[in-house]
N, C-alpha and C positions, 0 to 999 in steps of 0.2 A: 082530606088534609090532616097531616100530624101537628098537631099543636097543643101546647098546655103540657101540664102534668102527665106523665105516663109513670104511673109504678113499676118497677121489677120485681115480682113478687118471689116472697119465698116458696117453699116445700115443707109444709110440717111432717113430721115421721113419728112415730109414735112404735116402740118396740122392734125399730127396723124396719117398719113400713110405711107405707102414704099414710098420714091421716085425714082419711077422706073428711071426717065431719069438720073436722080442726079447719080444713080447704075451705070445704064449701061458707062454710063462717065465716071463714076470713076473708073471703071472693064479694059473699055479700056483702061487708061490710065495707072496703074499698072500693066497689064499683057505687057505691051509693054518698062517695066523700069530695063527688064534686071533680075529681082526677078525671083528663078526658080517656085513660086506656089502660092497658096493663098487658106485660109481658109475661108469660108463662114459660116456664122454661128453658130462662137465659140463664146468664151465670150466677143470678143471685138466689135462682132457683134449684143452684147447687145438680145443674143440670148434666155435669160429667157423670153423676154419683147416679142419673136413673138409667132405668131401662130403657128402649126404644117405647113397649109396653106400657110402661110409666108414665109418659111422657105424653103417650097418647090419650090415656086415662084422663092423667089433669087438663089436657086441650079440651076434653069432651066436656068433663063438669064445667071449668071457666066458660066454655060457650052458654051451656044452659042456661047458665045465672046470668053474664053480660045479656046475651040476647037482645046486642043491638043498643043496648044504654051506654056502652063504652067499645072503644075499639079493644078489641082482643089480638094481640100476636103472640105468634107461636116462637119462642126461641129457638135456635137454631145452634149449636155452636157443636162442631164437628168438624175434624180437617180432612173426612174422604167425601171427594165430591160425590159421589155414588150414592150413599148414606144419605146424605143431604137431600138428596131427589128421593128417595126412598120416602124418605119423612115426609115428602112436604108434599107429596103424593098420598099417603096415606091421611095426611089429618088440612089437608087444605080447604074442605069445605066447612070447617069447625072452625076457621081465622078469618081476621080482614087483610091483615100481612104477616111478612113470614121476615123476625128480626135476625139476618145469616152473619158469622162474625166469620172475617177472612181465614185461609187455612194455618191454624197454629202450630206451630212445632217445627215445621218443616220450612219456615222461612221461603215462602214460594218466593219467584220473582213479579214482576211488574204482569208479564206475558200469561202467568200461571193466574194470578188474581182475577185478568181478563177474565181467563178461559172459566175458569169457576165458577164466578159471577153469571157470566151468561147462561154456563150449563141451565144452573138456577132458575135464571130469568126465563130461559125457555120450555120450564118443567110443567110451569102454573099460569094460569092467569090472574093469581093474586100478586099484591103487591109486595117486592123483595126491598127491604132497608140493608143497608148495608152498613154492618158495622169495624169501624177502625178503628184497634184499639192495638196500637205496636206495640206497648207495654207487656201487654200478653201473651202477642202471638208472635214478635220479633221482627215485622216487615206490616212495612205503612201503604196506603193506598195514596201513589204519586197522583198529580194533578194531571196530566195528559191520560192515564187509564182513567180516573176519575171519571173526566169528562166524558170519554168511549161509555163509560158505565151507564152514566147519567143518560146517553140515547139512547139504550135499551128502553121495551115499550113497560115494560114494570119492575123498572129501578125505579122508585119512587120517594127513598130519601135516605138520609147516611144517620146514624149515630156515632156521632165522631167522639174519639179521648183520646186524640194527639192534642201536644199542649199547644197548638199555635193558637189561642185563638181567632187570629186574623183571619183561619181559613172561612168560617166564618161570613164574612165580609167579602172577603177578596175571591173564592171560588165560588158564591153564591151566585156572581154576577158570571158567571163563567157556562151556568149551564141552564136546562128548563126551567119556565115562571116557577111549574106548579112542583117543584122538587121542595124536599121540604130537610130542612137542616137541624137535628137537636143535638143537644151534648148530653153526653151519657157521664158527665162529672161533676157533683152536685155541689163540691167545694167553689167552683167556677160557673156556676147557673147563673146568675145575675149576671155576671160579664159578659156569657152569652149570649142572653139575650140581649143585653144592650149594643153588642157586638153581628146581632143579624138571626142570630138562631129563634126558628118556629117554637121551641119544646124544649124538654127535659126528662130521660126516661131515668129516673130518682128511684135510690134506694131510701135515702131519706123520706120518700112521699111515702112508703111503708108504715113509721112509726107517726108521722107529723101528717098527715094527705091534706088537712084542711091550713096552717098553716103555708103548705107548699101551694096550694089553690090559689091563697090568696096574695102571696106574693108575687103568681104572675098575672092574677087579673089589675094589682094596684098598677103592676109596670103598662099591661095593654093601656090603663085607663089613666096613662099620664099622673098618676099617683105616685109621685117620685118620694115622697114625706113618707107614706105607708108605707112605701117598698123596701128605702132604706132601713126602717125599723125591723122590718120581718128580714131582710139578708141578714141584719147582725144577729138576731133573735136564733134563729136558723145556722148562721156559723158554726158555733160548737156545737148542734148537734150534726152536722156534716163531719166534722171532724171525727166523731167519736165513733160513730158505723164505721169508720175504714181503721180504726186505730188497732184491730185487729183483722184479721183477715175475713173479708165478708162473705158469708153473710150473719156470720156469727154473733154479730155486736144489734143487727136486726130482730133476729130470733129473740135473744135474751130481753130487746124491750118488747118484743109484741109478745113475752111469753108472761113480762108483767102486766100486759093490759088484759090477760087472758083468754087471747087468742090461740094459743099453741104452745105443745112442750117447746123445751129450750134443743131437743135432740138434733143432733147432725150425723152426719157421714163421713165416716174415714175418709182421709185424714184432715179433716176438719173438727174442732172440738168447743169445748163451750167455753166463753171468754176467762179472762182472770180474773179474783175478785175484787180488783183494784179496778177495774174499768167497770164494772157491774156498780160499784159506789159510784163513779163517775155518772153514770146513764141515769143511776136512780135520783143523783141529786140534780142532774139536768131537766129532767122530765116532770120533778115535782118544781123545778123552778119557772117552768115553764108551763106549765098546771097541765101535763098529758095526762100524768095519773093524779 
């Protein structure tokens, strides 16, 4: 089952490359923060910017270190379905599932998201989540392919950032017990959870992981008093990761807690120094640093 906390982790680079130590440092110390998973490789892992190579590299070290103390997926984000299977063929013994975001760019249609999805589905025996996020890729996963999706034998759960949250609620009931529903939008966590959703795969869980813990263990545990305290606590730091383009506003704080350079990849760059005052005074108000 997908539930709790999952982080999206970054990529540190160090002179234009992986920094592997910066990785493995940083792998240990999130998978020991309580978070039940982490994604390697999605988009906060600035995953257009690696090689296939790369990619495979960081899947292989996240595996060692997790090993089984948290779930590990492999991100996926690619619009040739071919590619897709390629990958997920190459590094599928090294994940628990494999998080695939619909075909971007090219605005598939309904018929076309079918056909991809399954390709997928049929590649692995591991578990495919399937991520919706129209904002990105320009075409949404309707509720009638949805459901088609949901019967494949390892569709096993969405990462949704459509803004309904209703879907939530209303297409939950629509398909398998054991499908499992999380939002990938950390400004709207709290709602959906209270709204139906399993999880949360948080960029926020990156800079705050123990915070992010324990706001959804108060909600499991009828903790309504705690919970409310930590969503506002947590508010402005949600805000301020996206207030530039992510994952840039991440980097910069994990690069003050001494995790990893602040470096990125064309054409992503390091925040302004107007938001860097902002992170520093949140995070010391917040006592991260």
């Amino acid at each position: 089952m997908l539930n709790g906390y999952i982080a999206a982790i970054i990529t540190p680079f160090k002179s234009g490359k992986i920094d592997v130590d910066a990785f493995e440092r940083y792998v240990n110390y999130i998978s020991n923060s309580g978070i039940s998973g982490i994604v390697v490789c999605g988009s906060t892992g600035e995953s257009l910017s690696l090689s296939s190579e790369e990619k495979a590299e960081l899947i292989k070290i996240a595996s060692s270190i997790c090993d089984g103390k948290i779930k590990l997926i492999g991100g996926i984000i690619d619009s040739v379905t071919d590619n897709c299977v390629e990958f997920i063929r190459k590094t599928e013994k090294y994940v628990d599932s494999f998080l695939c975001i619909c075909p971007f760019y090219v605005k598939p249609s309904q018929r076309q998201i079918y056909d991809h999805f399954k390709k997928l589905n049929d590649s692995t025996s591991r578990g495919i989540i399937l991520y919706n996020n129209p904002g990105r890729v320009g075409a949404s996963i309707g509720l009638d392919i949805f459901k088609k999706l949901c019967d494949l034998k390892n569709i096993v759960g969405v990462k949704e950032c459509a803004s309904e949250l209703s879907r939530f609620t209303l297409w939950r009931s629509e398909v398998k017990e054991n499908f499992d529903f999380l939002t990938g939008n950390d400004d709207v966590a709290a709602a959906a959870l209270a709204m139906g959703a399993s999880g949360v795969i948080s960029v926020t869980a990156n800079v705050a992981p123990n915070f992010c813990v324990d706001m959804y263990n108060a909600f499991k545990r009828n903790n309504f008093e705690k919970f409310a305290i930590l969503r506002d606590m947590l508010a402005p730091l949600h805000e301020l990761m996206f207030a530039e383009p992510n994952p840039a506003p991440a980097k910069y704080a994990l690069s003050k807690l001494g995790f990893l350079e602040e470096e990125l990849r064309a054409p992503l760059s390091p925040i302004s120094s107007e938001l860097r005052k902002k992170i520093d005074d949140l995070m010391e108000k917040l006592e991260i640093i």
